[in-house]
mmCIF file of the N, C-alpha and C atoms, coordinates in Angstrom:
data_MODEL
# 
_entry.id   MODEL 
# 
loop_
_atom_site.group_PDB 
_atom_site.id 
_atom_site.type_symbol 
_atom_site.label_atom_id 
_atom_site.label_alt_id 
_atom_site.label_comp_id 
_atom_site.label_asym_id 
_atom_site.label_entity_id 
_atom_site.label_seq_id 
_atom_site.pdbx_PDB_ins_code 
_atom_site.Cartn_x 
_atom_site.Cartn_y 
_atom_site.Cartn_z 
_atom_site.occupancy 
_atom_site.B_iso_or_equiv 
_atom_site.pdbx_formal_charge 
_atom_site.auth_seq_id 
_atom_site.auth_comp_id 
_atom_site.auth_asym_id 
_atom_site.auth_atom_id 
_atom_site.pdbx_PDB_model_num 
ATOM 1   N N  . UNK A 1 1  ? -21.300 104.600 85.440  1.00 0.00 ? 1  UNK A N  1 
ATOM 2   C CA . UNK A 1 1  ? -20.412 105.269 86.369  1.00 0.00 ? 1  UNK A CA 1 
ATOM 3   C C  . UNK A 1 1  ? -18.969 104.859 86.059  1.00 0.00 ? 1  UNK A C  1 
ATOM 4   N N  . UNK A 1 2  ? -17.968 105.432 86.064  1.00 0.00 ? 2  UNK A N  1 
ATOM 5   C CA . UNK A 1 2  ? -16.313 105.240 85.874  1.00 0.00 ? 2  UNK A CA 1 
ATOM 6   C C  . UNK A 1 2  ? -15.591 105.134 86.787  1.00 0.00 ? 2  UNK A C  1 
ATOM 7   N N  . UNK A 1 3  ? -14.870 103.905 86.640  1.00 0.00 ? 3  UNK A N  1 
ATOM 8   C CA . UNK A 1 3  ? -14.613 103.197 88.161  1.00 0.00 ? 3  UNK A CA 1 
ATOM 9   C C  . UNK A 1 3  ? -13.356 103.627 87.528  1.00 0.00 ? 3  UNK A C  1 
ATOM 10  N N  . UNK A 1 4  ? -12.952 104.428 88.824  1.00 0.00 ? 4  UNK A N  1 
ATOM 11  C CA . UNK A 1 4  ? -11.678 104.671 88.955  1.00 0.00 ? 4  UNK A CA 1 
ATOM 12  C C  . UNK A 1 4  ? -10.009 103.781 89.428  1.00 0.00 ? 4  UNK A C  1 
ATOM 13  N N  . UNK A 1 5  ? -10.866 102.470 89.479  1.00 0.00 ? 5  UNK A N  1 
ATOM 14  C CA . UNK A 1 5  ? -9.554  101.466 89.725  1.00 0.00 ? 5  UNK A CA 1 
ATOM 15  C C  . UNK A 1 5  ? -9.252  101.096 88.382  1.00 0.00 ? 5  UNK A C  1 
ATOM 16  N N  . UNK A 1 6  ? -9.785  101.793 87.752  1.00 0.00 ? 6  UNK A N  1 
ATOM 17  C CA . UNK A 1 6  ? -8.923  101.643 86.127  1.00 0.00 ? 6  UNK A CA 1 
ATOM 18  C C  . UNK A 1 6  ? -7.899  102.746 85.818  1.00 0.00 ? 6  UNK A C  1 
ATOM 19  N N  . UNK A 1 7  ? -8.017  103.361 86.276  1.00 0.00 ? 7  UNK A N  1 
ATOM 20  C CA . UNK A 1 7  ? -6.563  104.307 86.467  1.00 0.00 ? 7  UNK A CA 1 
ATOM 21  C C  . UNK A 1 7  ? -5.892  104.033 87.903  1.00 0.00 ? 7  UNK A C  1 
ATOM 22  N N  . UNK A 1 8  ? -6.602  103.888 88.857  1.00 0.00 ? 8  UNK A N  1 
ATOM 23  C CA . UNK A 1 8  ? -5.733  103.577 89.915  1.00 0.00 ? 8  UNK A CA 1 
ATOM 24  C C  . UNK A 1 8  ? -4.694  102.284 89.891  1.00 0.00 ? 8  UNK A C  1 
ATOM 25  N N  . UNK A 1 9  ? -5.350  101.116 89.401  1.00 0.00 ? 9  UNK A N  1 
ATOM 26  C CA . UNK A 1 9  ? -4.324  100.027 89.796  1.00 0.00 ? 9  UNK A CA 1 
ATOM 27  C C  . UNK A 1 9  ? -3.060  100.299 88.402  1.00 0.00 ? 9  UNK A C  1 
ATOM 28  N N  . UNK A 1 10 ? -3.278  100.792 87.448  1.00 0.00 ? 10 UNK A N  1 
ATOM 29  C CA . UNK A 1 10 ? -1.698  101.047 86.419  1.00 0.00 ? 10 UNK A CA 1 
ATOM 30  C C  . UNK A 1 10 ? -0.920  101.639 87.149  1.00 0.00 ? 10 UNK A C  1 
ATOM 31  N N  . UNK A 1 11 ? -1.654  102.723 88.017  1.00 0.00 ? 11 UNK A N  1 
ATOM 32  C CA . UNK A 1 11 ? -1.203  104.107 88.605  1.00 0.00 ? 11 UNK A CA 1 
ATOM 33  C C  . UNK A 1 11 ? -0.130  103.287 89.819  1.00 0.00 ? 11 UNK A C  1 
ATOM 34  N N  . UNK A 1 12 ? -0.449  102.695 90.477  1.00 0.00 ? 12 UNK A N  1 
ATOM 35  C CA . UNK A 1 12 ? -0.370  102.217 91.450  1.00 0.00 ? 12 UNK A CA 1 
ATOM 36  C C  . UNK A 1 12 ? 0.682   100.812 91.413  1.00 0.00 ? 12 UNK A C  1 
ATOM 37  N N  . UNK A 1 13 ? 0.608   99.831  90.005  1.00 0.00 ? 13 UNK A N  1 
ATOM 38  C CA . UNK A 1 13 ? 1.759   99.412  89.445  1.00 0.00 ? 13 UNK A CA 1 
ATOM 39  C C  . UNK A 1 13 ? 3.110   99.467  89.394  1.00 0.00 ? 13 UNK A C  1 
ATOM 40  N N  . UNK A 1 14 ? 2.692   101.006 88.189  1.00 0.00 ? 14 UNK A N  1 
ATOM 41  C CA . UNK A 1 14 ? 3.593   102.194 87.575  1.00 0.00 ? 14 UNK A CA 1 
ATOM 42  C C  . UNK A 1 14 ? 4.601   102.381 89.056  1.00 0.00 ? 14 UNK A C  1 
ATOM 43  N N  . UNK A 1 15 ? 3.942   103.288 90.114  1.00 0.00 ? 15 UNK A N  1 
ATOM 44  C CA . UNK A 1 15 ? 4.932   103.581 91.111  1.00 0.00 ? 15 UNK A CA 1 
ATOM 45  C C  . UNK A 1 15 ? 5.773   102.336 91.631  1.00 0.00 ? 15 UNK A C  1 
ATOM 46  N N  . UNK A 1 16 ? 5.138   101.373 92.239  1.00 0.00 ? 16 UNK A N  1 
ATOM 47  C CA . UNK A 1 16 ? 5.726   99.688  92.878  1.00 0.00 ? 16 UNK A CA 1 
ATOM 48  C C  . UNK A 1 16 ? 7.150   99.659  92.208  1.00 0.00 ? 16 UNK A C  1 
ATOM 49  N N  . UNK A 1 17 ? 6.689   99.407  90.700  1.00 0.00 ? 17 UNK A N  1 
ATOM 50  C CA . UNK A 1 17 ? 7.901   99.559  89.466  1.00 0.00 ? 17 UNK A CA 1 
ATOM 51  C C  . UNK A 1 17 ? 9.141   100.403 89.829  1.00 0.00 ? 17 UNK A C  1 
ATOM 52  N N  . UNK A 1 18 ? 8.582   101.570 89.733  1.00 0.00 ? 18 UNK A N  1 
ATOM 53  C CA . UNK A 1 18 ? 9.508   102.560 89.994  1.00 0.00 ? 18 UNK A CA 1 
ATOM 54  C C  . UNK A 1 18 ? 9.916   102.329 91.286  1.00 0.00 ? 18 UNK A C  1 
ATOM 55  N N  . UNK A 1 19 ? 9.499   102.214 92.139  1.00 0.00 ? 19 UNK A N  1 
ATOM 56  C CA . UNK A 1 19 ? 10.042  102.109 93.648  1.00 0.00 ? 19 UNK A CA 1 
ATOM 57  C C  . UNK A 1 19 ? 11.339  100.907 93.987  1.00 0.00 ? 19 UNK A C  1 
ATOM 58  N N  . UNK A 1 20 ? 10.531  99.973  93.453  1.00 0.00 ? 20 UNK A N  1 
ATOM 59  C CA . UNK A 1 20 ? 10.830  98.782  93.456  1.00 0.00 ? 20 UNK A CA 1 
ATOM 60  C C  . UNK A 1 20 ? 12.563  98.256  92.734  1.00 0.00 ? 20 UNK A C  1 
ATOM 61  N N  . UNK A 1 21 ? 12.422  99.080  91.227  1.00 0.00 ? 21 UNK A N  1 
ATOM 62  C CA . UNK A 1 21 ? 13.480  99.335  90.638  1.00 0.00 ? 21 UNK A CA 1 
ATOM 63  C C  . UNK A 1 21 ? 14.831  100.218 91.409  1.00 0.00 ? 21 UNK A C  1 
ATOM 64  N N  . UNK A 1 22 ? 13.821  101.296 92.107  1.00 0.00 ? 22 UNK A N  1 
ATOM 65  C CA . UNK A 1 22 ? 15.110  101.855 92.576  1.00 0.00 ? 22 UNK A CA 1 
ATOM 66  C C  . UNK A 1 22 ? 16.200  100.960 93.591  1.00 0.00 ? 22 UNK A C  1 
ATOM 67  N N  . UNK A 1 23 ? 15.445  100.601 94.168  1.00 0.00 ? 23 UNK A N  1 
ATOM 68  C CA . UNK A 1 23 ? 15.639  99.504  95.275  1.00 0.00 ? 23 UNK A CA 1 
ATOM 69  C C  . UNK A 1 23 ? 16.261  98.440  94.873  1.00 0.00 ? 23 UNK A C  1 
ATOM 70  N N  . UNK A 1 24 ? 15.952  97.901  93.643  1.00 0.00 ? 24 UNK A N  1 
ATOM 71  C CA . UNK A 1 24 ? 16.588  96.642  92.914  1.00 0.00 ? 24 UNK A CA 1 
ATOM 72  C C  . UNK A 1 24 ? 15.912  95.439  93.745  1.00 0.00 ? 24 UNK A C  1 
ATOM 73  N N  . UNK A 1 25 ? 15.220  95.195  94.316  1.00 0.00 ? 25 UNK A N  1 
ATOM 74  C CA . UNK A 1 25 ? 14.641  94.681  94.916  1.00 0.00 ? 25 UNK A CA 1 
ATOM 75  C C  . UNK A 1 25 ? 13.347  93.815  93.493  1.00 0.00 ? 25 UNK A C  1 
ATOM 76  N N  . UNK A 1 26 ? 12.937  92.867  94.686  1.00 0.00 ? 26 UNK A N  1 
ATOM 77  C CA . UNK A 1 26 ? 11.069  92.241  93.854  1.00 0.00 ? 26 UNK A CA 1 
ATOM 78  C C  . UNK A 1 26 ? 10.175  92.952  94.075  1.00 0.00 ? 26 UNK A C  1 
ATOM 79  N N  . UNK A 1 27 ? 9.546   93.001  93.346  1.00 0.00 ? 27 UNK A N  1 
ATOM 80  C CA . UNK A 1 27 ? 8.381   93.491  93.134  1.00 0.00 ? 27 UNK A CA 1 
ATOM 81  C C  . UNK A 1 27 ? 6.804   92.938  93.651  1.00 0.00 ? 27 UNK A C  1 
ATOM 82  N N  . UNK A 1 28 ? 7.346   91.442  93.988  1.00 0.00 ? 28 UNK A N  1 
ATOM 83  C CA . UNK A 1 28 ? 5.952   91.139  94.017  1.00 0.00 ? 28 UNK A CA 1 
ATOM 84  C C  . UNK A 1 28 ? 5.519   90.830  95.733  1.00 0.00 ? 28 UNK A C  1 
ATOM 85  N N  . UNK A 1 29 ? 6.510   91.461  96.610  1.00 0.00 ? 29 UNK A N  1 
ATOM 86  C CA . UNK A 1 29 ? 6.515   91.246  97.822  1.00 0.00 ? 29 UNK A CA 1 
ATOM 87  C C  . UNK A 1 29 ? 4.813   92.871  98.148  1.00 0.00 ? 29 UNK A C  1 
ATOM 88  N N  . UNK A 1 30 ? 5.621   93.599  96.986  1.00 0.00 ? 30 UNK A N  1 
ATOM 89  C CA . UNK A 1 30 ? 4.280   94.712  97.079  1.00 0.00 ? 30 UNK A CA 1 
ATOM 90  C C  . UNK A 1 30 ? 3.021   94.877  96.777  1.00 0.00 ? 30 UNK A C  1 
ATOM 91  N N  . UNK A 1 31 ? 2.887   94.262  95.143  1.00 0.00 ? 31 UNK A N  1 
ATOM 92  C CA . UNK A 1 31 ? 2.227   93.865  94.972  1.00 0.00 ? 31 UNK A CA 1 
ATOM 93  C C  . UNK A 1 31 ? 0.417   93.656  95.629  1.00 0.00 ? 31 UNK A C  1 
ATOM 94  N N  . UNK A 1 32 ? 0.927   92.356  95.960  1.00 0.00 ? 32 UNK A N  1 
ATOM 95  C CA . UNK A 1 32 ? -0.336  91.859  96.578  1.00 0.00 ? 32 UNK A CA 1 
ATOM 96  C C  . UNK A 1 32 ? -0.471  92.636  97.586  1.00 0.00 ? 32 UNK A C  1 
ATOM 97  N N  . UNK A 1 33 ? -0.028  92.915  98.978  1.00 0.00 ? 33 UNK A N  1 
ATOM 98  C CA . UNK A 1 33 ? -0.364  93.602  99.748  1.00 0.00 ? 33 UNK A CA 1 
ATOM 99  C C  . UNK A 1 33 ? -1.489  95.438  99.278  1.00 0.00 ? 33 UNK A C  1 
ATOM 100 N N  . UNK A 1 34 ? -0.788  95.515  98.213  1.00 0.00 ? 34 UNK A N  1 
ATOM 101 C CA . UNK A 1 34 ? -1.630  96.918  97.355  1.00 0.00 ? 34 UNK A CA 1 
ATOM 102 C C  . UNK A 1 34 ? -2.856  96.448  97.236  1.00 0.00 ? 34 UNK A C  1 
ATOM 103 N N  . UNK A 1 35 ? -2.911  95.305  96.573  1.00 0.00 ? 35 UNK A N  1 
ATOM 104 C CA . UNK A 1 35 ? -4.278  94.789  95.947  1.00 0.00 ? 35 UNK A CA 1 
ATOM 105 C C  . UNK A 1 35 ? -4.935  94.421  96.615  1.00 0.00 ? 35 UNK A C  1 
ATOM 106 N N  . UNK A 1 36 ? -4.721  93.574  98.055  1.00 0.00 ? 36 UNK A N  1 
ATOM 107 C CA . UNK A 1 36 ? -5.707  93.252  99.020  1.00 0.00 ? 36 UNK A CA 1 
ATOM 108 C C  . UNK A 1 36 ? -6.130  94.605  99.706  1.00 0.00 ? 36 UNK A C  1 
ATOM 109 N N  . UNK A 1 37 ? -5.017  95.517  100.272 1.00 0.00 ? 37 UNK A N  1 
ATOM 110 C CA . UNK A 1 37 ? -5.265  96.601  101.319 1.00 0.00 ? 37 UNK A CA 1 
ATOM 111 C C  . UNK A 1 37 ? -6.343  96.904  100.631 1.00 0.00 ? 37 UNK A C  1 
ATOM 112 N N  . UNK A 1 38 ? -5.761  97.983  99.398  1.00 0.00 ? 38 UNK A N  1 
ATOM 113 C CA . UNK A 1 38 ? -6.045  99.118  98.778  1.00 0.00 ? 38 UNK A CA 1 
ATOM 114 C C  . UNK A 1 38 ? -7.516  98.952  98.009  1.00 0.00 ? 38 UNK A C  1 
ATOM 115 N N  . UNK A 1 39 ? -7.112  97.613  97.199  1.00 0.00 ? 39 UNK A N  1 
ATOM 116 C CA . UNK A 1 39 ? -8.359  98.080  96.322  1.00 0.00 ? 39 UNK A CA 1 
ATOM 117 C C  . UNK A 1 39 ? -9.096  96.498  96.998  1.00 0.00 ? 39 UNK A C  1 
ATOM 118 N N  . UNK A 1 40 ? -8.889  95.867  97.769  1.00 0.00 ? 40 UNK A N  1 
ATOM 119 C CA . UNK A 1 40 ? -9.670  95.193  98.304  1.00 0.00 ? 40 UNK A CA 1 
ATOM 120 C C  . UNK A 1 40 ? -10.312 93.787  97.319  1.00 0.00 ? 40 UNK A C  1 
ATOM 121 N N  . UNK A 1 41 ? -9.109  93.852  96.491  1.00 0.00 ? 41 UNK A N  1 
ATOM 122 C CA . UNK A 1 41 ? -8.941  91.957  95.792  1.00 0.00 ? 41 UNK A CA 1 
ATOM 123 C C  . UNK A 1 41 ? -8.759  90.974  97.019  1.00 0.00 ? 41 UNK A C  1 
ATOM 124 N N  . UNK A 1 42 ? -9.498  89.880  96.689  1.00 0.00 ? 42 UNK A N  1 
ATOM 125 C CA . UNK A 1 42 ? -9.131  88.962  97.287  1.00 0.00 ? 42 UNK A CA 1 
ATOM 126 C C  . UNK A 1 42 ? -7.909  88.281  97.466  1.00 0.00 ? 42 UNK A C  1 
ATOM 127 N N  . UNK A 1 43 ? -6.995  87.842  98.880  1.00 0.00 ? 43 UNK A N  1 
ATOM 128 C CA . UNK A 1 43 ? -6.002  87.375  98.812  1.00 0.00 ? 43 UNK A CA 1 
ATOM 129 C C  . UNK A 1 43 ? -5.371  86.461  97.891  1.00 0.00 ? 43 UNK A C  1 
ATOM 130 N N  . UNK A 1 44 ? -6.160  85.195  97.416  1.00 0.00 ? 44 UNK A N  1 
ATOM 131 C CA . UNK A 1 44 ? -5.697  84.467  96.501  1.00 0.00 ? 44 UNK A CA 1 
ATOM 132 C C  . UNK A 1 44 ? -5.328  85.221  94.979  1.00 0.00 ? 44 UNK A C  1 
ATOM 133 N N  . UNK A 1 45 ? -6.377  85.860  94.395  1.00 0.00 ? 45 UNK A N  1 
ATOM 134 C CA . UNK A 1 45 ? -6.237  86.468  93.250  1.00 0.00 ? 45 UNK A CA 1 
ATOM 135 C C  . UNK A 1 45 ? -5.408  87.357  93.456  1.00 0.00 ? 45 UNK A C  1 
ATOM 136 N N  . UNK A 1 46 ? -4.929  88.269  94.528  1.00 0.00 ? 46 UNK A N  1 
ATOM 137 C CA . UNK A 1 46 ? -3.904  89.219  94.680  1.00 0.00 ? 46 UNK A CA 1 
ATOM 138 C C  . UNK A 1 46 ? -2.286  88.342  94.741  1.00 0.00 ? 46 UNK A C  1 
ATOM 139 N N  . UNK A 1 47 ? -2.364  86.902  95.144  1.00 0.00 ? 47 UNK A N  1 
ATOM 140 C CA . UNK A 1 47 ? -1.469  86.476  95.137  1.00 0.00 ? 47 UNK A CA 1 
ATOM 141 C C  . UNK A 1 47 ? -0.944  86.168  93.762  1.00 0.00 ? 47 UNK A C  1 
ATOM 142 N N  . UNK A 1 48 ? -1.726  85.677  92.913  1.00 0.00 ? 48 UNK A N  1 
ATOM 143 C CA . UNK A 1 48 ? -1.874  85.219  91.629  1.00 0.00 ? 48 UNK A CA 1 
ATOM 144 C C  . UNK A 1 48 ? -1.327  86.057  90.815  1.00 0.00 ? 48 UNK A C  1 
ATOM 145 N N  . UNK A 1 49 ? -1.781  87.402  90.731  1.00 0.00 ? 49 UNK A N  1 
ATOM 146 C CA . UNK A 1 49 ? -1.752  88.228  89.947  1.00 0.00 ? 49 UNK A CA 1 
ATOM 147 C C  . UNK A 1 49 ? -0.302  89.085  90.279  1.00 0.00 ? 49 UNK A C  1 
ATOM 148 N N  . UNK A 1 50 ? -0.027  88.435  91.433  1.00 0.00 ? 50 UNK A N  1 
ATOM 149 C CA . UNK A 1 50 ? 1.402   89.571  91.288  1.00 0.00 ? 50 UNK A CA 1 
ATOM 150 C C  . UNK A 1 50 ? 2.272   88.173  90.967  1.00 0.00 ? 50 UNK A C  1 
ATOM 151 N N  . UNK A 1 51 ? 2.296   87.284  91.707  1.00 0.00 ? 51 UNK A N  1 
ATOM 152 C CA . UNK A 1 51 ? 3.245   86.351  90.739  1.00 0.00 ? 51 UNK A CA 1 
ATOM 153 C C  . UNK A 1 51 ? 2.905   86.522  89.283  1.00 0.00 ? 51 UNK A C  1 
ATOM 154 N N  . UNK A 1 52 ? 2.153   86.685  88.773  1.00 0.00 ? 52 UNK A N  1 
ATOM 155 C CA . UNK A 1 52 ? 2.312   86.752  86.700  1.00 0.00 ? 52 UNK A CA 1 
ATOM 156 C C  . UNK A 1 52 ? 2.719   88.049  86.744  1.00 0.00 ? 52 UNK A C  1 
ATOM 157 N N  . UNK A 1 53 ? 2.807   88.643  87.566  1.00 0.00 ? 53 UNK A N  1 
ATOM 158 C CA . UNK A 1 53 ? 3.607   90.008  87.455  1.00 0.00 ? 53 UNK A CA 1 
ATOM 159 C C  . UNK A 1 53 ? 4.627   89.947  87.181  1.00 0.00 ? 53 UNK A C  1 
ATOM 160 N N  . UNK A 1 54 ? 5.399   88.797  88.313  1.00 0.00 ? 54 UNK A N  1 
ATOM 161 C CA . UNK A 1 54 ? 6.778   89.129  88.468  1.00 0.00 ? 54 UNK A CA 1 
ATOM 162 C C  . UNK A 1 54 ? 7.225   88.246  87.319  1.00 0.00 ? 54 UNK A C  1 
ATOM 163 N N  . UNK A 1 55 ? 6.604   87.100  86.802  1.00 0.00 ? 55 UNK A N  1 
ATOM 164 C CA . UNK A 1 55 ? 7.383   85.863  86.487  1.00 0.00 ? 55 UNK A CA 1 
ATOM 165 C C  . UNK A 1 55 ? 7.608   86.271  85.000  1.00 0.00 ? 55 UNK A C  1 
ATOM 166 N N  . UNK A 1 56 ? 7.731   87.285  84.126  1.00 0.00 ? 56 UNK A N  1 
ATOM 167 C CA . UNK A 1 56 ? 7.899   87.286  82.996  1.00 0.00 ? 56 UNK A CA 1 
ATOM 168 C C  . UNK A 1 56 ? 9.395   88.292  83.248  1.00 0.00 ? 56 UNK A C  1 
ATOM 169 N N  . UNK A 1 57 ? 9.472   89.460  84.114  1.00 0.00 ? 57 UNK A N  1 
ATOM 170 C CA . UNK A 1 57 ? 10.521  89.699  84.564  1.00 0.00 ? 57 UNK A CA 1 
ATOM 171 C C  . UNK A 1 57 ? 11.898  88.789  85.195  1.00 0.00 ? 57 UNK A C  1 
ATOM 172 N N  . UNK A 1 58 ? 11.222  88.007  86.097  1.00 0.00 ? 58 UNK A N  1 
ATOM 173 C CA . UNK A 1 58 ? 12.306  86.877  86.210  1.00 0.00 ? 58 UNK A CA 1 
ATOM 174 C C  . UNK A 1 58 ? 12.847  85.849  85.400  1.00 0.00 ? 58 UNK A C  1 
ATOM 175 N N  . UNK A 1 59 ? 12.033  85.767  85.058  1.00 0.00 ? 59 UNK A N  1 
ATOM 176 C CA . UNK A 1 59 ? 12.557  84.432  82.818  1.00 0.00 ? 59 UNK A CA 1 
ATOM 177 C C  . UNK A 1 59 ? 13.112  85.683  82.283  1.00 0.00 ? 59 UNK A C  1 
ATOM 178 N N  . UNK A 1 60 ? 13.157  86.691  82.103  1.00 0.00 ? 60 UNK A N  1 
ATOM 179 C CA . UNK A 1 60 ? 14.156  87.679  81.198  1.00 0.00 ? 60 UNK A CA 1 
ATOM 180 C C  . UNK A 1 60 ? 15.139  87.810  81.426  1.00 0.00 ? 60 UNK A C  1 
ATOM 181 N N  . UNK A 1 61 ? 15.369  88.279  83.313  1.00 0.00 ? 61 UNK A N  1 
ATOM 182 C CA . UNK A 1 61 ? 16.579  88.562  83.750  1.00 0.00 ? 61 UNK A CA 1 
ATOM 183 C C  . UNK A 1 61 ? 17.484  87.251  84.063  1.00 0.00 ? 61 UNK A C  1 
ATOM 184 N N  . UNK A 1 62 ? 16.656  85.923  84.135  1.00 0.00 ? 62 UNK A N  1 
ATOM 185 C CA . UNK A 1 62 ? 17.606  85.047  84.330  1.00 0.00 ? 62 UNK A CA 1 
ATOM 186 C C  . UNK A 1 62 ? 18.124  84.239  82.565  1.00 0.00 ? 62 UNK A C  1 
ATOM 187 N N  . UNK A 1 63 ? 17.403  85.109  81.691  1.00 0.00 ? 63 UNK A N  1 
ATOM 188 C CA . UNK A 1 63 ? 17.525  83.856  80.318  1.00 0.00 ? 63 UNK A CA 1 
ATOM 189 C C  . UNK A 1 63 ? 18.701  85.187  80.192  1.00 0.00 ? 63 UNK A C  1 
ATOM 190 N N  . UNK A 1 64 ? 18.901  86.301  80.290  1.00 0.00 ? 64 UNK A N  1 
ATOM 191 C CA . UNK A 1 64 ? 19.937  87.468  80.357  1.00 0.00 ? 64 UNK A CA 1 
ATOM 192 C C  . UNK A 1 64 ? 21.020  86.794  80.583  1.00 0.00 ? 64 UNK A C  1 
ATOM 193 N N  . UNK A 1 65 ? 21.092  86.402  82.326  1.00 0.00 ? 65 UNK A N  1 
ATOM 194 C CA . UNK A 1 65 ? 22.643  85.641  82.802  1.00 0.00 ? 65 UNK A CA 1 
ATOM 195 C C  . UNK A 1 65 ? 23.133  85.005  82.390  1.00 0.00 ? 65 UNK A C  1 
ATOM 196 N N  . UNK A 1 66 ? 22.102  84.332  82.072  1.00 0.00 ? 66 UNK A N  1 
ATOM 197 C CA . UNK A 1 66 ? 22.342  82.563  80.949  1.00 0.00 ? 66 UNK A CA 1 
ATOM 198 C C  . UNK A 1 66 ? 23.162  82.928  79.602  1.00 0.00 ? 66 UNK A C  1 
ATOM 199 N N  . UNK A 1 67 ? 22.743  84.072  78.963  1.00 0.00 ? 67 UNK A N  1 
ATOM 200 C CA . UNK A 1 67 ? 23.186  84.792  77.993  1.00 0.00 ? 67 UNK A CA 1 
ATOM 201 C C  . UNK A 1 67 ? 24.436  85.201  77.973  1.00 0.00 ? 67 UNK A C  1 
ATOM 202 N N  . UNK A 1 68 ? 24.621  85.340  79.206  1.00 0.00 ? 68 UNK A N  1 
ATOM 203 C CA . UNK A 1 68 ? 26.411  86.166  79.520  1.00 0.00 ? 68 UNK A CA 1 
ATOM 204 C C  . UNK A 1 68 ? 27.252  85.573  80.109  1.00 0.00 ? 68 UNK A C  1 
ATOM 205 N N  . UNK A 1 69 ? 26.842  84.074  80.022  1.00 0.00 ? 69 UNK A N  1 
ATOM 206 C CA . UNK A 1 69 ? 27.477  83.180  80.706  1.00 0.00 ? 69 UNK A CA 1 
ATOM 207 C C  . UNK A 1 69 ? 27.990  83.169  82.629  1.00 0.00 ? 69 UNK A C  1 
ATOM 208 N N  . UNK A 1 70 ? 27.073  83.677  83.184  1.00 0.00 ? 70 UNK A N  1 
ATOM 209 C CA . UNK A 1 70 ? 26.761  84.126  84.467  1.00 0.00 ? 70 UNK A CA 1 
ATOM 210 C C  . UNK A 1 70 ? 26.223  82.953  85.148  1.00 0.00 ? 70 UNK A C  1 
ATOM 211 N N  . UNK A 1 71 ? 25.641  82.237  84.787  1.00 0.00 ? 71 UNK A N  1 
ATOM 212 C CA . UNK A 1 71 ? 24.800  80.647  84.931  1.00 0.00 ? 71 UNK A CA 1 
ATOM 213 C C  . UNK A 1 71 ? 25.755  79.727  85.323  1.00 0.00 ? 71 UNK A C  1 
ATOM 214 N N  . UNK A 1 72 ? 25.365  78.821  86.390  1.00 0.00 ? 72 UNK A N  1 
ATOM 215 C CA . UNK A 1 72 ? 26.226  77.809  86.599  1.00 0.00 ? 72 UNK A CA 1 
ATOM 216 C C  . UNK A 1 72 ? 25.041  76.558  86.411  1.00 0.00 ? 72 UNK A C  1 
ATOM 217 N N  . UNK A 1 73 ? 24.875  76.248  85.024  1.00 0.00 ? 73 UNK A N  1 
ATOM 218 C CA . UNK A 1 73 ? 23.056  74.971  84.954  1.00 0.00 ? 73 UNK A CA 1 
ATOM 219 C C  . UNK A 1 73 ? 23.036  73.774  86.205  1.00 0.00 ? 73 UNK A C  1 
ATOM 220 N N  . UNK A 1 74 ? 24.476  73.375  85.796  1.00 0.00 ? 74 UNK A N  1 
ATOM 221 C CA . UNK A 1 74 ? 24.724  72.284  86.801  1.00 0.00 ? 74 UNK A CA 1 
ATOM 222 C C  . UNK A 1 74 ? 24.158  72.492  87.948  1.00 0.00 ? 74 UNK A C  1 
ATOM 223 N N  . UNK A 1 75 ? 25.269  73.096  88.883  1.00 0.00 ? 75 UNK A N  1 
ATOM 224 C CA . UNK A 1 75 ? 24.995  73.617  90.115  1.00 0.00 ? 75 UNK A CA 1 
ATOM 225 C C  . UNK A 1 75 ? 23.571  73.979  90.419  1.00 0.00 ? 75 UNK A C  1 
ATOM 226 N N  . UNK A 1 76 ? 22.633  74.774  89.403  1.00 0.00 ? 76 UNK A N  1 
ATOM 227 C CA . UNK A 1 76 ? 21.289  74.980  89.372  1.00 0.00 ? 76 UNK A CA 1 
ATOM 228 C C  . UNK A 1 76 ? 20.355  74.043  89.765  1.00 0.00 ? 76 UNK A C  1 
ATOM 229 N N  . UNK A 1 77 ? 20.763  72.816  88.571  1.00 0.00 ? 77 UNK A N  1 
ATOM 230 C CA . UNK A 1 77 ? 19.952  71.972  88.474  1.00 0.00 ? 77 UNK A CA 1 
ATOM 231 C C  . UNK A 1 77 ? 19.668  71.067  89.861  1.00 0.00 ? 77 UNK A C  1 
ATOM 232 N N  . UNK A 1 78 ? 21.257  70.912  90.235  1.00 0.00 ? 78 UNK A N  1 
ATOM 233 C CA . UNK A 1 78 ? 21.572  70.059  91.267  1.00 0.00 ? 78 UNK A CA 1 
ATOM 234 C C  . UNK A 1 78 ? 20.927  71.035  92.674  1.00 0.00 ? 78 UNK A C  1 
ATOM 235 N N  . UNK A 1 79 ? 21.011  72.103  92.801  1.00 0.00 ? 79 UNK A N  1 
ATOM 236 C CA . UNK A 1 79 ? 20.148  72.938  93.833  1.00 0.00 ? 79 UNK A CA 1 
ATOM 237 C C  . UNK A 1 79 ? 18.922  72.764  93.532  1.00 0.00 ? 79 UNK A C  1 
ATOM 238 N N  . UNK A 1 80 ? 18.395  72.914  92.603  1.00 0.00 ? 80 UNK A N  1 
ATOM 239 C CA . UNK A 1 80 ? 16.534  72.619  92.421  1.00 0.00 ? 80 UNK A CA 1 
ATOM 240 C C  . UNK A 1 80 ? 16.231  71.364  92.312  1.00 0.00 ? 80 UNK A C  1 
ATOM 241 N N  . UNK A 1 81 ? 17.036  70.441  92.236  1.00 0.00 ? 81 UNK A N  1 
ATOM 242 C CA . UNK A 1 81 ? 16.478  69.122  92.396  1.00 0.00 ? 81 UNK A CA 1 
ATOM 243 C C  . UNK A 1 81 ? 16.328  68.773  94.127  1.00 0.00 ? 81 UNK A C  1 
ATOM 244 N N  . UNK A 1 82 ? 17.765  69.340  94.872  1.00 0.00 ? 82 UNK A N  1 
ATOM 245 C CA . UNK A 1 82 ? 17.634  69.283  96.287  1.00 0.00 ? 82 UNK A CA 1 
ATOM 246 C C  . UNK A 1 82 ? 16.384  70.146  96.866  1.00 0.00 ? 82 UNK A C  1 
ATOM 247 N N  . UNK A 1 83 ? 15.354  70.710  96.451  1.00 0.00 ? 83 UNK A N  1 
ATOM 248 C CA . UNK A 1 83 ? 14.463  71.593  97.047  1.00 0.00 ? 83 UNK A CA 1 
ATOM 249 C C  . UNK A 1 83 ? 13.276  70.909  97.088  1.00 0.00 ? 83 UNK A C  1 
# 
């Protein structure tokens, strides 16, 4: 039988993306909520799976800033050490 959550969840990606982009917004706030509602993944793995979603997008756009001299490391460092 042909399980149709093999076209649905790209399908269903694909739009987030697009939506998501327009918005300029994250992506992975949608994500999971799709995957638990919709296709009925478990919360943890829906959590999982949209963070590796997002996190190759976020190392691009921030190794980008870094690139254009947009980065303040210091200040960074010294904020993520306070967290």
């Amino acid at each position: 039988m042909f399980d149709f959550n093999l076209i649905l969840l790209p399908l269903f990606g694909f739009l987030i993306g697009i939506f998501v982009s327009a918005l300029g917004g994250g992506g992975g706030g949608l994500y999971a909520p799709v995957l638990i509602l919709v296709f009925g993944i478990p919360t943890q793995t829906a959590i999982a799976t949209s963070l590796a979603s997002v996190l190759p997008t976020t190392v691009a756009g921030a190794f980008s800033h870094y690139r254009e001299g947009n980065v303040d490391v210091r200040t960074g460092l010294i904020l993520g050490v306070g967290e």
